[in-house]
HTML snippet that shows the backbone in 3Dmol.js (N, CA, C, O; Angstrom):
<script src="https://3Dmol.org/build/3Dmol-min.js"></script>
<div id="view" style="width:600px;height:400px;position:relative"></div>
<script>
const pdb = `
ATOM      1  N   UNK A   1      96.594  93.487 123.034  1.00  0.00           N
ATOM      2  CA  UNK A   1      97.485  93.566 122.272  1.00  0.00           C
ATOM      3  C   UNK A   1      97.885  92.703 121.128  1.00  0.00           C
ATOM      4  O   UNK A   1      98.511  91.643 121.110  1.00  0.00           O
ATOM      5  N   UNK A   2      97.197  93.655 119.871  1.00  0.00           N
ATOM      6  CA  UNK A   2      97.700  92.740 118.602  1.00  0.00           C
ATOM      7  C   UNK A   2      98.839  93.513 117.740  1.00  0.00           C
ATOM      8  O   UNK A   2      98.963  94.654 118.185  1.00  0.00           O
ATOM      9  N   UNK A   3      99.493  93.320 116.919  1.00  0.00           N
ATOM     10  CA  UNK A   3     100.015  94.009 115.802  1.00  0.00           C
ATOM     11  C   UNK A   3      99.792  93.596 114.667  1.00  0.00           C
ATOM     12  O   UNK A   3     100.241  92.563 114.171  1.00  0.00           O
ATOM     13  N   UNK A   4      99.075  94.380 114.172  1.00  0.00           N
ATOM     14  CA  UNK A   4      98.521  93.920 112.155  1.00  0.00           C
ATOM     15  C   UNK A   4      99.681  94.424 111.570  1.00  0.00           C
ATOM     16  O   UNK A   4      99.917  95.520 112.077  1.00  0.00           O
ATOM     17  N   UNK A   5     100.560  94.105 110.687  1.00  0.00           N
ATOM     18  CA  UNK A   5     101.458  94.988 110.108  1.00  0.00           C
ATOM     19  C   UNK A   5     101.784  94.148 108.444  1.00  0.00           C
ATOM     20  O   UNK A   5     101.847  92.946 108.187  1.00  0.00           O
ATOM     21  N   UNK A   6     101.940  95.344 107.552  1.00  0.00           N
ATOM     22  CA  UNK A   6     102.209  95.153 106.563  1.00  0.00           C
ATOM     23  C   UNK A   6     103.747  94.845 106.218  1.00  0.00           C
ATOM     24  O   UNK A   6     104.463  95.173 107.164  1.00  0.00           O
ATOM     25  N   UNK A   7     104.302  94.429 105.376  1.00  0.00           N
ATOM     26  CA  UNK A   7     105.160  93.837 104.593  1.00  0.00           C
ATOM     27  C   UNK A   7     106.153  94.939 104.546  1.00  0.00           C
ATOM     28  O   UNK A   7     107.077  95.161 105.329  1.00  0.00           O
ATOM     29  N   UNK A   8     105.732  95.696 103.310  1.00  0.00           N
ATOM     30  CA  UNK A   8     106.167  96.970 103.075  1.00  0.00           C
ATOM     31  C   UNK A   8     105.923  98.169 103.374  1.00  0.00           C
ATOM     32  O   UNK A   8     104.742  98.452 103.173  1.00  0.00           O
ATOM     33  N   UNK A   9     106.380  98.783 103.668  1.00  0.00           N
ATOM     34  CA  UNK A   9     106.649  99.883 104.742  1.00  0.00           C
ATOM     35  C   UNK A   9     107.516 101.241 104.828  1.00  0.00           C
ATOM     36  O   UNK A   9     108.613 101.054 105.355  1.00  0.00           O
ATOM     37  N   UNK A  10     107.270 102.514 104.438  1.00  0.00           N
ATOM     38  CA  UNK A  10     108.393 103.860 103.510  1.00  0.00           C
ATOM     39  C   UNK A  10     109.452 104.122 104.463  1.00  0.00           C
ATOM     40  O   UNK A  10     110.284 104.975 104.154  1.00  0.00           O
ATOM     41  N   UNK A  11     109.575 103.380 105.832  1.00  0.00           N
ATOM     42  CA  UNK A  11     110.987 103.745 106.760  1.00  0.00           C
ATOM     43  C   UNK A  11     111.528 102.415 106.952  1.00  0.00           C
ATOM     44  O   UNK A  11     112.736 102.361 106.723  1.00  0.00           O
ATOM     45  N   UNK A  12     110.943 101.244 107.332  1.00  0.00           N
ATOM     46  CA  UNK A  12     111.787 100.089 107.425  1.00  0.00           C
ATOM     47  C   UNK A  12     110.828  99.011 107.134  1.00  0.00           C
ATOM     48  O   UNK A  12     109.630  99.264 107.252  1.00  0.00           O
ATOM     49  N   UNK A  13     111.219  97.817 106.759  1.00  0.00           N
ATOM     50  CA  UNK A  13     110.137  96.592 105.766  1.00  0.00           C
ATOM     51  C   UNK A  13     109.430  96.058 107.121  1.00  0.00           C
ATOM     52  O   UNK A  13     109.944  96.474 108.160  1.00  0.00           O
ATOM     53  N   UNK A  14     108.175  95.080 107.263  1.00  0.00           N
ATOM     54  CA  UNK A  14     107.756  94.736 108.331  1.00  0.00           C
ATOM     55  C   UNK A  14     108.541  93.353 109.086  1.00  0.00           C
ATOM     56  O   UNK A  14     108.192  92.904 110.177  1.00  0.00           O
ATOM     57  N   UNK A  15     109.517  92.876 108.357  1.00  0.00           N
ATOM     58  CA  UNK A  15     110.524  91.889 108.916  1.00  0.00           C
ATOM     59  C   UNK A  15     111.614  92.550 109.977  1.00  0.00           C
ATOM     60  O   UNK A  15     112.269  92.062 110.899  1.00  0.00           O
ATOM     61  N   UNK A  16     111.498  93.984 109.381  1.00  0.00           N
ATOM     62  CA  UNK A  16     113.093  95.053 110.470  1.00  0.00           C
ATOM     63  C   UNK A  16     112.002  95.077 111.957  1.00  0.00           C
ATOM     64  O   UNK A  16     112.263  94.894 113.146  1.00  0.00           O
ATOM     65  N   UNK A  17     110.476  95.447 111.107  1.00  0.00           N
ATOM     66  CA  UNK A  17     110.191  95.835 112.198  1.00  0.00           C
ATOM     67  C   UNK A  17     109.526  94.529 113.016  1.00  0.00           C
ATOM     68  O   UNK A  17     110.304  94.776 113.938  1.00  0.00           O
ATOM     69  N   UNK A  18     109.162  93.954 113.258  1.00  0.00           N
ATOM     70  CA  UNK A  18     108.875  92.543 113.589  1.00  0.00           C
ATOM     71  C   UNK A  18     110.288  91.950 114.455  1.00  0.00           C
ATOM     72  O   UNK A  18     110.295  91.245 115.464  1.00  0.00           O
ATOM     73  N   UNK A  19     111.408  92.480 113.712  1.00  0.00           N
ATOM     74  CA  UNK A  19     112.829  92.075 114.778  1.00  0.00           C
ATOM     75  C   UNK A  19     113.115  92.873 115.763  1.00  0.00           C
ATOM     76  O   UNK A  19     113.635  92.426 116.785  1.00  0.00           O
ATOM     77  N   UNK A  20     112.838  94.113 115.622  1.00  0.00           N
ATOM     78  CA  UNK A  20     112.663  95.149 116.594  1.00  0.00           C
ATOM     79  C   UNK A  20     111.693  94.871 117.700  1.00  0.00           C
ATOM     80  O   UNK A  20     111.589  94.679 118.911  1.00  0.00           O
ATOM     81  N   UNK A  21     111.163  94.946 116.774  1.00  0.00           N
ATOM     82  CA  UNK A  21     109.243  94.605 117.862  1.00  0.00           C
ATOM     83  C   UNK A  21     110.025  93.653 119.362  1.00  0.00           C
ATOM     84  O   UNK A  21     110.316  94.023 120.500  1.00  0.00           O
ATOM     85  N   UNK A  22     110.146  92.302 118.633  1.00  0.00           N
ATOM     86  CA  UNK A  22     110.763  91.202 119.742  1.00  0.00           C
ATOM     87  C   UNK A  22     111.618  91.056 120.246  1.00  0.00           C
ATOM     88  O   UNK A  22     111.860  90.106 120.990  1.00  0.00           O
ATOM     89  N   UNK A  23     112.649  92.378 119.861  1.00  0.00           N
ATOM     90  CA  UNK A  23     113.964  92.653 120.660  1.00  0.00           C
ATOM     91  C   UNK A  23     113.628  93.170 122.145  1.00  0.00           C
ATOM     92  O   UNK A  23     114.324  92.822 123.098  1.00  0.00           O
ATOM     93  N   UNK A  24     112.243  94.234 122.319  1.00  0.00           N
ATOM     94  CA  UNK A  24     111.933  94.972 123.274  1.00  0.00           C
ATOM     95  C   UNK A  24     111.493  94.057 124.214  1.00  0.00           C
ATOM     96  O   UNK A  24     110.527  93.331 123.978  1.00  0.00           O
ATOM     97  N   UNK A  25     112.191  94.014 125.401  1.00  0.00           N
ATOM     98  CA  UNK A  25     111.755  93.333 126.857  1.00  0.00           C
ATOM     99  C   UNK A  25     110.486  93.711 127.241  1.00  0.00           C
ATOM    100  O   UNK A  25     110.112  94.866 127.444  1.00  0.00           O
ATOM    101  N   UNK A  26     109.631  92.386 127.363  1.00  0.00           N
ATOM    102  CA  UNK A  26     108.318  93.632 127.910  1.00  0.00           C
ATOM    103  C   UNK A  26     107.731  91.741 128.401  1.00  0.00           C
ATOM    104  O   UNK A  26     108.140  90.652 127.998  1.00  0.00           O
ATOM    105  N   UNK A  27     106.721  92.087 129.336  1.00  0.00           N
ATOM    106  CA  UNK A  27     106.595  91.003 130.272  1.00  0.00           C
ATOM    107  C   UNK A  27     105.170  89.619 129.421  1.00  0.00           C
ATOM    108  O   UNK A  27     105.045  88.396 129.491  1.00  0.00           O
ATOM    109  N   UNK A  28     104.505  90.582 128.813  1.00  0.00           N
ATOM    110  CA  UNK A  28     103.570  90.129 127.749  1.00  0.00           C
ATOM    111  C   UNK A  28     103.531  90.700 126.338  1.00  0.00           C
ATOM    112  O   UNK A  28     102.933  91.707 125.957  1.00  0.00           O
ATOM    113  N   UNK A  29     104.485  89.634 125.457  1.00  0.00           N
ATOM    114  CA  UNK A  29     104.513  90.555 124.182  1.00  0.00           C
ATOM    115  C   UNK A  29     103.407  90.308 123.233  1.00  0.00           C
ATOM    116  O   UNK A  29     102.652  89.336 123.188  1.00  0.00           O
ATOM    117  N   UNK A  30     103.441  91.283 122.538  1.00  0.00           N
ATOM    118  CA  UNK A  30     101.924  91.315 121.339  1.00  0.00           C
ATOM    119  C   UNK A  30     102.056  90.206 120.619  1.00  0.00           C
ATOM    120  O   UNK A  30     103.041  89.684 120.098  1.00  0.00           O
ATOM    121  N   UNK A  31     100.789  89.879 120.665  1.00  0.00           N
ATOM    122  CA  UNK A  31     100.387  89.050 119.016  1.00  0.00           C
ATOM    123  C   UNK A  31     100.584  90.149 117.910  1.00  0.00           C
ATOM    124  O   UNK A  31     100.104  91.267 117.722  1.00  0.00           O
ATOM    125  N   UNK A  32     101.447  89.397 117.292  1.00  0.00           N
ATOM    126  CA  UNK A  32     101.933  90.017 115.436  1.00  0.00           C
ATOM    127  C   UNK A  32     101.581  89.223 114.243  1.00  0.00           C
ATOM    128  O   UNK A  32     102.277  88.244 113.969  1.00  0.00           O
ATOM    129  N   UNK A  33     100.593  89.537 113.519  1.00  0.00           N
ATOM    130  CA  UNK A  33     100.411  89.456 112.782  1.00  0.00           C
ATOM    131  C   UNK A  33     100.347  89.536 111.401  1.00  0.00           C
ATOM    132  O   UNK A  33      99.196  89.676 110.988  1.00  0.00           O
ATOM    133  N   UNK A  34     101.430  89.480 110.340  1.00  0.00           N
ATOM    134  CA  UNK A  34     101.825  90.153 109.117  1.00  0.00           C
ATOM    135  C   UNK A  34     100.118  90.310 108.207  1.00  0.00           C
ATOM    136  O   UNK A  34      99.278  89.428 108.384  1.00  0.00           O
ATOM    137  N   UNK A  35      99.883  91.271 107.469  1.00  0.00           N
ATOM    138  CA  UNK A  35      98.353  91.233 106.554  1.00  0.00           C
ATOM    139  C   UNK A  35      99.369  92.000 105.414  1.00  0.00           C
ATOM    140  O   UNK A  35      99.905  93.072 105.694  1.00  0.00           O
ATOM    141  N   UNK A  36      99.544  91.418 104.272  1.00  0.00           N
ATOM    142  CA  UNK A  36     100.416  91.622 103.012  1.00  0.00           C
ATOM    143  C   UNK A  36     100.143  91.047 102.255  1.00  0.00           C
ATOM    144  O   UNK A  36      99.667  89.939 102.499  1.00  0.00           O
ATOM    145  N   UNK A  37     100.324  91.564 100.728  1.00  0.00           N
ATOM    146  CA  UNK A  37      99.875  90.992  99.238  1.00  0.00           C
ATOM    147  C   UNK A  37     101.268  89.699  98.951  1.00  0.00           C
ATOM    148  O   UNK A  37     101.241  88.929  97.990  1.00  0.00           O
ATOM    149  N   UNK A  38     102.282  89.711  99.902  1.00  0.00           N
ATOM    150  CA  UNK A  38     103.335  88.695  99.613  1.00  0.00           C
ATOM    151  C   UNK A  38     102.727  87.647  99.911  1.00  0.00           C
ATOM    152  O   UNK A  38     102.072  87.479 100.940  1.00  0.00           O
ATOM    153  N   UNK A  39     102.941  86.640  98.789  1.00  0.00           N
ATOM    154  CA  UNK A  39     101.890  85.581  99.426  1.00  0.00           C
ATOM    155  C   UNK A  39     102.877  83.664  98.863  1.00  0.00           C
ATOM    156  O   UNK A  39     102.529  82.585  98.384  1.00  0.00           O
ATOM    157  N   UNK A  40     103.918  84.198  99.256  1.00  0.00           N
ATOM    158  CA  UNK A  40     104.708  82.544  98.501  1.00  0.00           C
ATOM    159  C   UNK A  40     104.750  82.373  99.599  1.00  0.00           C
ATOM    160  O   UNK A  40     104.600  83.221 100.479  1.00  0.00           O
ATOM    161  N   UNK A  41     105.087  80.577  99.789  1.00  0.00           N
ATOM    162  CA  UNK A  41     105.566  80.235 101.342  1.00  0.00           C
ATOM    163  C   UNK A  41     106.677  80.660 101.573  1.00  0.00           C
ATOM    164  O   UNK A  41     106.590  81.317 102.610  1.00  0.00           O
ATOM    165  N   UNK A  42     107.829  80.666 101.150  1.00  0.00           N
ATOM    166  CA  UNK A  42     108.879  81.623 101.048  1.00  0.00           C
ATOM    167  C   UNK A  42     108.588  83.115 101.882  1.00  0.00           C
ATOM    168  O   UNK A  42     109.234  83.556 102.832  1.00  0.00           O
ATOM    169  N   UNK A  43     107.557  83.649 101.292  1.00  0.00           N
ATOM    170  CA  UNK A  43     107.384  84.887 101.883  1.00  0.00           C
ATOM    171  C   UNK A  43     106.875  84.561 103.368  1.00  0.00           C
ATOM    172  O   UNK A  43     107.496  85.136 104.261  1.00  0.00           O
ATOM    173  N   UNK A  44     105.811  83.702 103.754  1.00  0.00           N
ATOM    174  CA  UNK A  44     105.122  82.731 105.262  1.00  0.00           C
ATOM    175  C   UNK A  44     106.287  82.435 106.109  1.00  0.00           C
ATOM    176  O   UNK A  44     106.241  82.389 107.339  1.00  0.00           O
ATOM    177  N   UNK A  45     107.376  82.229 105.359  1.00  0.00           N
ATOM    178  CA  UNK A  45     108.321  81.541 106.440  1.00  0.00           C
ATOM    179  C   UNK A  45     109.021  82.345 106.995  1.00  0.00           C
ATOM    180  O   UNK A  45     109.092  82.305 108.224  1.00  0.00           O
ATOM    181  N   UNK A  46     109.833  83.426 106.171  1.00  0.00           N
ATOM    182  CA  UNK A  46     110.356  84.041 106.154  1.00  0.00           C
ATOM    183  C   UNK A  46     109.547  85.471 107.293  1.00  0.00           C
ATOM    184  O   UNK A  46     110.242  86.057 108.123  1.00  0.00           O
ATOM    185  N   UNK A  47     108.562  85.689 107.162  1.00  0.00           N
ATOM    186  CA  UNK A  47     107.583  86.405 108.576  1.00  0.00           C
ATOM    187  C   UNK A  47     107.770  85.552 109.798  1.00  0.00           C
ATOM    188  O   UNK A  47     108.280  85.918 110.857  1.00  0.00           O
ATOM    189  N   UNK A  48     107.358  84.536 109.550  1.00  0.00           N
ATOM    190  CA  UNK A  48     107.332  83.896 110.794  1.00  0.00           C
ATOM    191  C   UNK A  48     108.607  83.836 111.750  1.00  0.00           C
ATOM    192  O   UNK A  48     108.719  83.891 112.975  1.00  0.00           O
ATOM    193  N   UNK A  49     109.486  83.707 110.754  1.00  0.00           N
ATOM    194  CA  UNK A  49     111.023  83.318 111.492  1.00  0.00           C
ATOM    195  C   UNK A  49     111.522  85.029 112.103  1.00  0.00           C
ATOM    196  O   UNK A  49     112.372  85.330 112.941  1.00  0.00           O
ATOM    197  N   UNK A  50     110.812  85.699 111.475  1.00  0.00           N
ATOM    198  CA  UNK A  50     110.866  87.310 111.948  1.00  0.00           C
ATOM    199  C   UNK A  50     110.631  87.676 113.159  1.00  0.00           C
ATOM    200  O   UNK A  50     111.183  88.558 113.816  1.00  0.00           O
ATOM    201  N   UNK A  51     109.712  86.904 113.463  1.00  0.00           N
ATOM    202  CA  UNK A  51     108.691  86.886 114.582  1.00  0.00           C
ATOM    203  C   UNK A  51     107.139  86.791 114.854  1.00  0.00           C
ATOM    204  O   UNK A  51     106.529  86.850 115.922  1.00  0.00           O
ATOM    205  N   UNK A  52     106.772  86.657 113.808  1.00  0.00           N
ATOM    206  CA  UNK A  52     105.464  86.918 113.661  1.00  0.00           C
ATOM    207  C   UNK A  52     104.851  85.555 113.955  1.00  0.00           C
ATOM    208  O   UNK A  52     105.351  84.455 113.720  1.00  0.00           O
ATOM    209  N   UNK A  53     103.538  85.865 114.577  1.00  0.00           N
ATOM    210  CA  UNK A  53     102.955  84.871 115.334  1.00  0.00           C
ATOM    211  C   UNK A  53     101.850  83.988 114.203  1.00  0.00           C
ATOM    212  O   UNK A  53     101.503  82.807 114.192  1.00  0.00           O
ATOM    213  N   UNK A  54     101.546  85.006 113.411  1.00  0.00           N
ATOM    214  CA  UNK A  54     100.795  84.379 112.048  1.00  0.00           C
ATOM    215  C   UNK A  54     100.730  85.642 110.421  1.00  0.00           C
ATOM    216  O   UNK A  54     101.350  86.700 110.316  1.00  0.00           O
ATOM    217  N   UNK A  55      99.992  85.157 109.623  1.00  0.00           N
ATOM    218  CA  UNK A  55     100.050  85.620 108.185  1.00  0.00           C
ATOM    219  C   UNK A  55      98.905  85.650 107.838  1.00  0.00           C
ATOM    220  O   UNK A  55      98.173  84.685 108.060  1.00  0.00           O
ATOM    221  N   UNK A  56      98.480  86.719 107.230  1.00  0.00           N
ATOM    222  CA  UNK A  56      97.383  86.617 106.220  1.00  0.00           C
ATOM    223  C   UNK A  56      97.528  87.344 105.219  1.00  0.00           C
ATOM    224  O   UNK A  56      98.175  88.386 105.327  1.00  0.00           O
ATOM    225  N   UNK A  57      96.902  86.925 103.883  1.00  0.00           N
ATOM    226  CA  UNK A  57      97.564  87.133 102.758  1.00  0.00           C
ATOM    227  C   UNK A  57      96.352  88.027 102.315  1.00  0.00           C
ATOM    228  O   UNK A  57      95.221  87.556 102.201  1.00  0.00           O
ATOM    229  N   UNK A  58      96.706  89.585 102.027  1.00  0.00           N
ATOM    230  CA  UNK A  58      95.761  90.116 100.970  1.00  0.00           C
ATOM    231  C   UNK A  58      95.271  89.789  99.846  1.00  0.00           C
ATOM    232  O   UNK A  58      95.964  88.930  99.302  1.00  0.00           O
ATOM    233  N   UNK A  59      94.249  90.141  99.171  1.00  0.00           N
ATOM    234  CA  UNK A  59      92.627  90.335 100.384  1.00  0.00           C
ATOM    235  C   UNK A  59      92.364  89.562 100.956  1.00  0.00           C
ATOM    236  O   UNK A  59      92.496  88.383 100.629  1.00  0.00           O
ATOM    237  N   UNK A  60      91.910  89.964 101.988  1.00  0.00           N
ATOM    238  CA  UNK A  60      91.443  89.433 102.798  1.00  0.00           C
ATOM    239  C   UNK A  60      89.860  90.141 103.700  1.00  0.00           C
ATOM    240  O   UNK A  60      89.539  91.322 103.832  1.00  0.00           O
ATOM    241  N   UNK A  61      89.088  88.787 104.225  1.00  0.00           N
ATOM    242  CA  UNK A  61      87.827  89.586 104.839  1.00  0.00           C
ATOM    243  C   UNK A  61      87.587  89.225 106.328  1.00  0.00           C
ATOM    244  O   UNK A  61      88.119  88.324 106.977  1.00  0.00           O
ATOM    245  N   UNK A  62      86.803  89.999 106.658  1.00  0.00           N
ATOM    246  CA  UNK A  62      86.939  90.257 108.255  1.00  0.00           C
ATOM    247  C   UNK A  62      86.442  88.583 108.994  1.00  0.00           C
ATOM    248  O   UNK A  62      86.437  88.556 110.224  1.00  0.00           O
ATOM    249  N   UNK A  63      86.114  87.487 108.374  1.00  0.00           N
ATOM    250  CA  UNK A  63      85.696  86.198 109.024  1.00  0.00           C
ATOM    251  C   UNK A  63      87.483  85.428 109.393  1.00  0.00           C
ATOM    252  O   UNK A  63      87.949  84.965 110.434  1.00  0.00           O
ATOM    253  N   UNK A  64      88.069  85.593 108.011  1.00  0.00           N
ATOM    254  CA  UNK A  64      89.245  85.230 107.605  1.00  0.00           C
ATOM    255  C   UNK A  64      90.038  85.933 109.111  1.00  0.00           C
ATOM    256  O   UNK A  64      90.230  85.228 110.102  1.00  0.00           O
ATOM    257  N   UNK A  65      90.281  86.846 109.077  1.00  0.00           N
ATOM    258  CA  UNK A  65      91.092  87.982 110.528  1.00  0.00           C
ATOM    259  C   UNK A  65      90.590  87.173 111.677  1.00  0.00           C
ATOM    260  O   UNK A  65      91.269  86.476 112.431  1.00  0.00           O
ATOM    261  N   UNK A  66      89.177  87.387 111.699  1.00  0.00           N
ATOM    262  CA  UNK A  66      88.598  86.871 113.154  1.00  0.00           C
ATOM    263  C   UNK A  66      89.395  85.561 113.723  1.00  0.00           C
ATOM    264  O   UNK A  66      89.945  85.449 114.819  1.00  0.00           O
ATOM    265  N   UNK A  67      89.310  84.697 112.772  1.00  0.00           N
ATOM    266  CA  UNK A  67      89.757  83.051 112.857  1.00  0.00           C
ATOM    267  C   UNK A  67      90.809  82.982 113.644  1.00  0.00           C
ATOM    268  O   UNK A  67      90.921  82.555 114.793  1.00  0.00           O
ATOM    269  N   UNK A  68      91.781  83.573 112.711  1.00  0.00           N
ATOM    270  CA  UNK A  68      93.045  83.817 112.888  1.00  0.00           C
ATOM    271  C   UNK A  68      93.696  84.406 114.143  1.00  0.00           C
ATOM    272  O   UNK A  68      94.720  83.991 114.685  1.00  0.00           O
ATOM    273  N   UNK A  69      92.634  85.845 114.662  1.00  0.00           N
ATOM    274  CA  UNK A  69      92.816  86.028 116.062  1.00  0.00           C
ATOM    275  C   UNK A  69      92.144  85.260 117.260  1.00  0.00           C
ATOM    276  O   UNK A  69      92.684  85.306 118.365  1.00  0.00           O
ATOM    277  N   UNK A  70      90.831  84.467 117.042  1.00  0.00           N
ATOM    278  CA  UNK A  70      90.290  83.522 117.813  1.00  0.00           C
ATOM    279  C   UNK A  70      91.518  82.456 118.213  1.00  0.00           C
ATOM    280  O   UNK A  70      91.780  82.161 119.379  1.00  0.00           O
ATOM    281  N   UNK A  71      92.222  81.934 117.052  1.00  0.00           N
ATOM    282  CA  UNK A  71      93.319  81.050 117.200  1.00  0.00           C
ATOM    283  C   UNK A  71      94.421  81.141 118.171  1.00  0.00           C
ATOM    284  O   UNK A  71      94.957  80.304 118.898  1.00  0.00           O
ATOM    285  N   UNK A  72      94.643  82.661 117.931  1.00  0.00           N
ATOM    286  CA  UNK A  72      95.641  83.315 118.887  1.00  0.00           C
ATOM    287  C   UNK A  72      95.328  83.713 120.401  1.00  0.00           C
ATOM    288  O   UNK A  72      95.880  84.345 121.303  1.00  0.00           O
ATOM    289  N   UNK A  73      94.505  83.219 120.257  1.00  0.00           N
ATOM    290  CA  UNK A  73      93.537  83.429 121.776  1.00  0.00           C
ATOM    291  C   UNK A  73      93.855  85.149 122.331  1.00  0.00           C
ATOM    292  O   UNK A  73      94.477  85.670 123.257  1.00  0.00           O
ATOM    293  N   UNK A  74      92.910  85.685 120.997  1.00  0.00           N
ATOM    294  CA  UNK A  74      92.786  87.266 120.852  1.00  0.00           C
ATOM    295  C   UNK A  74      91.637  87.368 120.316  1.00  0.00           C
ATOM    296  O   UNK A  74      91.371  88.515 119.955  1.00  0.00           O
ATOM    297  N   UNK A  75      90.794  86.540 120.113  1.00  0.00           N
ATOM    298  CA  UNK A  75      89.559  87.464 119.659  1.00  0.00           C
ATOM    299  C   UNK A  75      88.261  87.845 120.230  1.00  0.00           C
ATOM    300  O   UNK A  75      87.512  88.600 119.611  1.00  0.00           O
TER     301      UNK A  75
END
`;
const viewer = $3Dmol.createViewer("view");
viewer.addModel(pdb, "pdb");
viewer.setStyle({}, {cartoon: {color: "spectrum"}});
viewer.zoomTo();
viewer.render();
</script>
């Protein structure tokens, strides 16, 4: 269990959903991961404090992802 999720989103932004996400009781919650063209630290912090466990900033390539989930002790 990972969640890749984008930024922007046509029913709710990925920060609503990221607060949602970690509202739900559940005994092992997902790794979340934001993958979005927002790329200020402003925008980094502001995910994270959402809930999100890490960031990667579009484009991006599949060595870059791997890392990132190796880190998370997901890959």
């Amino acid at each position: 269990h990972v969640v890749l999720t984008d930024w922007d989103m046509p029913e709710m932004d990925g920060l609503e959903f990221v607060k949602q996400l970690r509202a739900i009781p559940t005994p092992k919650p997902p790794v979340v991961i934001f993958c979005t063209s927002k790329n200020t630290a402003q925008d980094v912090h502001a995910g994270i404090r959402a809930g999100a466990d890490d960031y990667i900033v579009k484009p991006f390539d599949e060595a870059g992802l791997r890392a990132k989930l190796e880190r998370l002790g997901r890959g």
